[in-house]
Each structure stands twice: as C-alpha cells, then as structure tokens.
N, C-alpha and C positions, 0 to 999 in steps of 0.2 A: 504493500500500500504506500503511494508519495508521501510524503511529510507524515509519517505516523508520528501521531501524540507518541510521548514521555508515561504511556499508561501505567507502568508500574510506580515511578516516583509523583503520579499525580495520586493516583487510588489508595496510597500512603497517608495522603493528605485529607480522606475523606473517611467517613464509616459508609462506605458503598461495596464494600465485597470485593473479588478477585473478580478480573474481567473475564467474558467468555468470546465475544464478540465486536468489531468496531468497523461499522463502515462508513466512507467517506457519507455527507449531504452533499447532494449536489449544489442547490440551488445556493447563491449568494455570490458578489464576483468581487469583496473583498478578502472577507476574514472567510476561517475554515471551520466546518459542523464536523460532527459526527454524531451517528446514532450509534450507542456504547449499553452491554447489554451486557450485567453483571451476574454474580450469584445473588444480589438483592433484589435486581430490579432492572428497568432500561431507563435509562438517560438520552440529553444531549449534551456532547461536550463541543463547546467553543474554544476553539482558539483565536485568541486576538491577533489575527497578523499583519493588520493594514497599520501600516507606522501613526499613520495621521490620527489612531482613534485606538491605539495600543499600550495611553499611560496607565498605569496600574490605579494609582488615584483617581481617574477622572471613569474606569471602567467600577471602581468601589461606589462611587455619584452615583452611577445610573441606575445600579445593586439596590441602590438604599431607597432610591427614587418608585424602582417598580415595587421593591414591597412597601412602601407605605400607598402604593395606588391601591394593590391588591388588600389593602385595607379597606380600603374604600371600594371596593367589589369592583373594580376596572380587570378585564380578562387581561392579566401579564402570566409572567412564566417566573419569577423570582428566582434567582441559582439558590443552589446547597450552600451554608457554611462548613466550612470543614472541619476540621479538630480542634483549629485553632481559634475558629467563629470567624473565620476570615472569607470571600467570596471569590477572592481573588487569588489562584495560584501560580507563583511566577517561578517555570522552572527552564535551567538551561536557558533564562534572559528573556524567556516566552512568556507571557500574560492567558492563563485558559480560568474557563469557569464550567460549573458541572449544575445544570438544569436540569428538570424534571424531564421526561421524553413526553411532549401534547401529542396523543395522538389526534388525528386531523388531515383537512387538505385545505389546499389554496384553490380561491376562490377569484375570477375576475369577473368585472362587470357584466359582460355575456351571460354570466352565471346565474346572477342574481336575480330576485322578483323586483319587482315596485318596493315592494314590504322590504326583503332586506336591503335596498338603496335607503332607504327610511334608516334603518337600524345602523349602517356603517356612516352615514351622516351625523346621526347622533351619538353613536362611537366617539367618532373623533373630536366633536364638541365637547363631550364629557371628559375627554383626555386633554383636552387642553384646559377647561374649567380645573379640573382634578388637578392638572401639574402648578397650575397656579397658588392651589392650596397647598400641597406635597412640600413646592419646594420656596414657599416664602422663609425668610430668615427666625431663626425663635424667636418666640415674644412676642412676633407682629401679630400673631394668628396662633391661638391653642389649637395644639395637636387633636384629631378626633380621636375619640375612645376607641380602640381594638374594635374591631369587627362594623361599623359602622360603614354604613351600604348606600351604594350613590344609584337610585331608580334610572339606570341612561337605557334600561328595555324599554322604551316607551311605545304604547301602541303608534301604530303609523298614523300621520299627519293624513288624514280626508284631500282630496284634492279640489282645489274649488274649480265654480264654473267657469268654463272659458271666456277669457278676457275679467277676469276677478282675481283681487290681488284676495288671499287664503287671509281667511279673518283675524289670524292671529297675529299678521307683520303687519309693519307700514307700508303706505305705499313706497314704492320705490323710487326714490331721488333719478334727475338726469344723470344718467351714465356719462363717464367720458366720448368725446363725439369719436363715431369710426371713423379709420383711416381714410383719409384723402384717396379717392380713385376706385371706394370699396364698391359701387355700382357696377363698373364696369369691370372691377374682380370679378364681380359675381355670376357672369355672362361667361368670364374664362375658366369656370371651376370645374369643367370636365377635363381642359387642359391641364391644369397647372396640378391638381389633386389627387393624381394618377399614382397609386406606386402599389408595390405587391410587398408582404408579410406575412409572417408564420399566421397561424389560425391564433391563436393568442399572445397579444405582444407580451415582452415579459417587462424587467423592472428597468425603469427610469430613473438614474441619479442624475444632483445636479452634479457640476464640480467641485465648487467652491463647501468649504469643510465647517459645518455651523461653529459660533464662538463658542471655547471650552465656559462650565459654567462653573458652580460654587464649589469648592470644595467637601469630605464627606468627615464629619465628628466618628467617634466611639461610635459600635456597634448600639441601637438601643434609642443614638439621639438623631434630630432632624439633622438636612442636611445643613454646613454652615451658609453665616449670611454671605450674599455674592452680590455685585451689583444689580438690582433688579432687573432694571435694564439696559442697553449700551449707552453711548454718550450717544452714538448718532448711525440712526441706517444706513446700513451698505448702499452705497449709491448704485442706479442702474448704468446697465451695459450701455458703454460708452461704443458708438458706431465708429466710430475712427478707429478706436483698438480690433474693434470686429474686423473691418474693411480689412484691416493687415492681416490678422489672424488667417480671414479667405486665401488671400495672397500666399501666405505662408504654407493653407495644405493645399493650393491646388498646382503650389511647387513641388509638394512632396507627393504627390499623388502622378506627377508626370513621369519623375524618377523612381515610380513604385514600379517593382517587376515582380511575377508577371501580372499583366492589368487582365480584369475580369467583370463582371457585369456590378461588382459593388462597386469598381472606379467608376464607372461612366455614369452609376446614379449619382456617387459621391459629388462629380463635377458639374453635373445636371442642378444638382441642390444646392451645390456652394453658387453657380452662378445665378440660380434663380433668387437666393438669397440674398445676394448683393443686391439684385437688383428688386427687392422690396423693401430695405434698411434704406436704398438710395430716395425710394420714394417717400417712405414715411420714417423718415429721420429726425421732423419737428416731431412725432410723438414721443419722444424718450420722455419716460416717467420720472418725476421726481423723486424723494426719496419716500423708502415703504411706511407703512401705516403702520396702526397699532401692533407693538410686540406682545412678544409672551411667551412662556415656557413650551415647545413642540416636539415632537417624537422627534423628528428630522427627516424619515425616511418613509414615510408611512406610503405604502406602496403591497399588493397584493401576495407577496411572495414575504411581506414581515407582518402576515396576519390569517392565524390559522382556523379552519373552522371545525365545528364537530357538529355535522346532521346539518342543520340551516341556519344556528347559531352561532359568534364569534366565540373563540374560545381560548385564542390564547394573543394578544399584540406582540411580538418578537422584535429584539435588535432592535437594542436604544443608541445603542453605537455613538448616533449624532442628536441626542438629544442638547437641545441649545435652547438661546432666546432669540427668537426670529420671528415677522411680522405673522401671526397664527391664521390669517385668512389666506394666506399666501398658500400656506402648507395644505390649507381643503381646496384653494382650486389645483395645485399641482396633484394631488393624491386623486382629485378627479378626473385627471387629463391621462393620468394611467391606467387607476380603473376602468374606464370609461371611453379609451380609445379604441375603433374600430380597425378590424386590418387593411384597411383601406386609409385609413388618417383623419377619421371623421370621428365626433364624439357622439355620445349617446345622449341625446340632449335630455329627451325625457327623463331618461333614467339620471344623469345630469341634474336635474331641476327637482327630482324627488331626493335627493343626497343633498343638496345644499337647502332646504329649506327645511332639514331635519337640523344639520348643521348649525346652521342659523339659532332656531330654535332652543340648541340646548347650549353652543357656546354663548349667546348673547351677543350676537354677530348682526352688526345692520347692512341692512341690503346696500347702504352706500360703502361700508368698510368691503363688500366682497365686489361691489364693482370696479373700486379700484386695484381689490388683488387683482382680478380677473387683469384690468388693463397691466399690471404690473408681470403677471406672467406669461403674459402673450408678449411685450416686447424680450423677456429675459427667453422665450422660444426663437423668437427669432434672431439673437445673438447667440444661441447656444448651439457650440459642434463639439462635445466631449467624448461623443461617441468615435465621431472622425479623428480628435487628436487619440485617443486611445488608440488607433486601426495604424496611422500612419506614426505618430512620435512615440509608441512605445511599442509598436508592433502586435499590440494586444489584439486580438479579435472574439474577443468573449460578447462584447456589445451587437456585433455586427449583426445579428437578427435581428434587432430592435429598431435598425439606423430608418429601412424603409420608412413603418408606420411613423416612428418619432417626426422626420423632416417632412413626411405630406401633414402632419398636422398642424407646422407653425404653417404653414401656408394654406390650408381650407379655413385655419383661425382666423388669419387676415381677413380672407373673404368674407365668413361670418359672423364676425365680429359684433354686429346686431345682437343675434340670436345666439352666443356666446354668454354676453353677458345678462342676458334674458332670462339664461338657463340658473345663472346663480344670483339672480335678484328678486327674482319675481313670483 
C-alpha cells in the first residue's frame, strides 16, 4: 500500500486494538483517509498531509470545534483521544487523527429531493449559526450545558405561489445590475455553454487557504479568544493579475507535450475567458460582506449521509472566518452543478431559502455573495494551474463542468441571483 500509516506506533497511542485491516479512501485530493478495521472496531484514520493545513495546533482547533458542535446535535465525526487525551498524533513529523468509521454515502444535488435541498440548506445555516456560538472567546457567551440540541431538522419550507416572495422573508432588495452585454449572452448560450463531464462532477476547491483561526486551551475548555474577525476582507480578483495569469498557462499549455482534447478545451476556456473579464471588468466587487466562523470546504464529498439523512459533516481542515454567505453560494455551485455547466436552479432556490432561514441571512447579504462569487469564477483557473504548474491531474475531470459554469453564470446572471434571493 503507498504511504502506509505508522499503524503500529499510532494504535500504541490509542485503546483501539491491534489492526486487522487498512485501506487506502479514495476520495479527497489533499490529505490521506483510510478505513482501518481493528480487533475493536472500524475507524477512519487521517493523515494530515497537505502542508498548508498540517499544524498540529490548528488540527487540535478544529478537534475541539466539532465536539463542542456535536454538542449541540450538529452531524460531525469528533476523533478519539488517545491515552494521553490528546486528538492529535504526530509520528515520524506526521500529524494523523483516529475517527469513528460513519458508515454512509455521498450525496450530490442530482441526488437529492426538494425536501433534502431544504434540509442541506438548513444544515449549513445551522453550522454556521453553531460555529458562531462554539467558537466565541470565554466569557462572551456561557458554554451550553452537555447535550443541549440545536432543532436544524426542520420541516421543509412550503413553497409559495408563483411570482410570491414565501411569507416568511423580505422582499428582496435590487440585486447588483447584470453584466453589461448579458442580452445578447443570452442569445449565444448554446454557443458558448457547450462542454462534456463525468455524470457527477466531483469537488471544487478554491485556492486560496482560509485565515488560521484561534488557538485550542486544555482539553475540557472553549477554544481560546482569536480575533473575531479580520481587520479587512480579502479583496476580489484583480483582472490585470488574471489577464497574466491566462498569459502565463496558455504559454505552458503550448509547450505541454503530448497535447490532447483537455489542451484544446483548456485554451478554448482560457481565451473565452479573457474575453469576458475584458468585457465586464467594471464589475469587480468590492470587498466581501458579513464574516463568520465557516466549515471552508463544504462541498458533497465532506458530507456523508445514512438513508436520506445527513449524518456525518467531514474535514474541517479549513475551517476559518470568511464572508459565511459566500461559502452557501459556493457549496451550491457544486452541489448543484449540472454536467453540462448549468445549475439547478430550482433545487438552487429551495437550498438557499432554507439557508437563509436558519442562518439569518438576508436576501441582500446572498445577493451580493452570489455577485461576489460569480466574479471570483471567473478569475479562477486552479484547476489548470494544478494540470500545467504542478503536473497534477487529479482535478482534471472537474475542469469541463467547472469552466462552462463561470460562463452560463455570466449569461444568467438574472436568474442566478433569483435563485438565492427570492
């Protein structure tokens, strides 16, 4: 097996029994799983291997983070402490930790009813309300007592009648205006929207690695105080560094050998690209909206289910404080993309107004996520730098559906933002 775990000097460290069995997980394209199958029981064991999310401190944070959700009845997975009450084993300079084994599957949009788009909408609003409370500094806010339970199953939200904002929001404020020229996108959207992908796209990262957040006290206490929140949002993608960036892979994509049917979409996308940055290059957003404490990642393949229920949220890795509207419309732009590059609006519009609903999220804060991560789509090629500057090709099924969707977004930018306002 490649990189087999330290399983004897790890299972030292644990009261889990002698090993019997360990096979690689497949899915994840950072760090490394295994399903680990003792004389006690089955596990999952983690190894932290992605440098950028490998400190041992900041993996004990997110340890202390999901058990005090799982306090609060949020589906986590909390690791084992080991002998020492520690969550965190670092052997041979490695960082692993030893979870529960959820049994379960993943689930994508395709998958889901009306009712579960309801329920993962209000999932992730209660994970964000919850981390709010979990990881305030002591003192601001009394701990809740053991076992105390946050109701986030809520029946599904009724849908109101057509052309009727659902009695429970406001109406919906003006959206930012679409893009300059979106008419006559709309006329080219058999054109330009065109691309082939696997039956199920798989996971979206962004690049950029959420800010590390508070440090973790003694086993027992909250985590410590951290700045609540930054001094000032990451500002958006700047088109001049984009412009070059293009530049730069569709020089390394000439000198790619041998070229194959993913170079010629690759250059198809980079130049179509350019040439919709060129057009709507007065829309750069200013900087993001309201923060708040986010999973990071939250994407179909770190959320498991059992039967039609969530059952376990996985892989806090990049839990940070980042704009929290931002993270339900990217988490829906995954779930939710078709293999064609198109989203599911409906199902779209029944996930954010659970959203809404249970983070306390107003239809104007998600219209400007929405305008905030439709331009960060279309400055984003992390898929292509992975392909050409590190040789990687783990992405490269994704690239299709990923790159027709900043471009049918363009188009329907309208009905985009429709879908998470109204």
């Amino acid at each position: 097996m490649p990189h087999a775990p330290p399983l004897g000097a790890l299972l030292r460290r644990y009261a889990a029994g002698s090993a019997l069995a360990c096979e690689p997980v497949e899915e994840g394209l950072l760090n490394r799983g295994y399903r680990l199958r003792t004389t006690r029981g089955r596990y999952f064991l983690k190894h932290h291997f992605d440098p950028d999310t490998a400190d041992p401190a900041s993996i004990a944070r997110q340890h202390r983070a999901t058990e005090r959700l799982a306090d609060l009845g949020v589906p986590v997975a909390p690791p084992l402490p080991g002998r020492d009450g520690r969550t965190v084993a670092v052997v041979g300079g490695h960082a692993y930790a030893l979870h529960p084994w959820i049994e379960g599957r993943h689930r994508h949009g395709a998958q889901l009813s009306p009712g579960q788009c309801d329920r993962l909408g209000a999932l992730l609003g209660v994970v964000h309300a919850c981390l709010e409370h979990v990881m305030r500094p002591p003192g601001e806010q009394p701990s809740p007592e053991r076992g105390e339970r946050v109701p986030w199953a809520r029946e599904p939200e009724r849908a109101a009648p057509a052309g009727r904002t659902p009695r429970a929001e406001p109406a919906a404020p003006p959206q930012p205006a679409p893009p300059a020229g979106q008419a006559a996108g709309r006329r080219r959207r058999s054109e330009s929207a065109e691309a082939t992908a696997p039956a199920a796209p798989a996971v979206t990262r962004a690049e950029p690695t959420p800010p590390a957040g508070p440090g973790l006290t003694a086993p027992g206490r909250a985590p410590d105080a951290a700045p609540a929140r930054p001094a000032a949002p990451a500002p958006s993608p700047d088109p001049a560094d984009t412009f070059a960036l293009i530049d730069d892979l569709l020089a390394r994509m000439r000198r790619h050998r041998p070229t194959g049917s993913f170079d010629e979409l690759a250059r198809h996308r980079l130049l179509e690209r350019r040439g919709l940055l060129e057009r709507h290059a007065d829309r750069r957003p200013p900087h993001g909206g309201p923060v708040g404490w986010v999973h990071g990642d939250f994407h179909p393949f770190n959320l498991l289910y059992r039967g039609d229920a969530p059952a376990a949220i996985v892989d806090w890795d990049r839990l940070g404080v980042q704009p929290r509207a931002e993270e339900a419309v990217r988490a829906a732009a995954i779930f939710f993309v078709r293999p064609d590059g198109t989203l599911d609006l409906r199902k779209t519009r029944q996930y954010a107004r659970a959203y809404r609903r249970t983070a306390g999220a107003t239809p104007r804060e998600l219209g400007a996520a929405v305008h905030r991560v439709w331009w960060e789509r279309l400055n984003d090629f992390w898929m292509l730098r992975w392909h050409y500057e590190r040789g990687d090709t783990r992405a490269d099924s994704q690239f299709a559906a990923s790159s027709a969707l900043a471009v049918w977004w363009t188009l329907e930018y309208d009905a985009v933002c429709g879908a998470f306002t109204q």
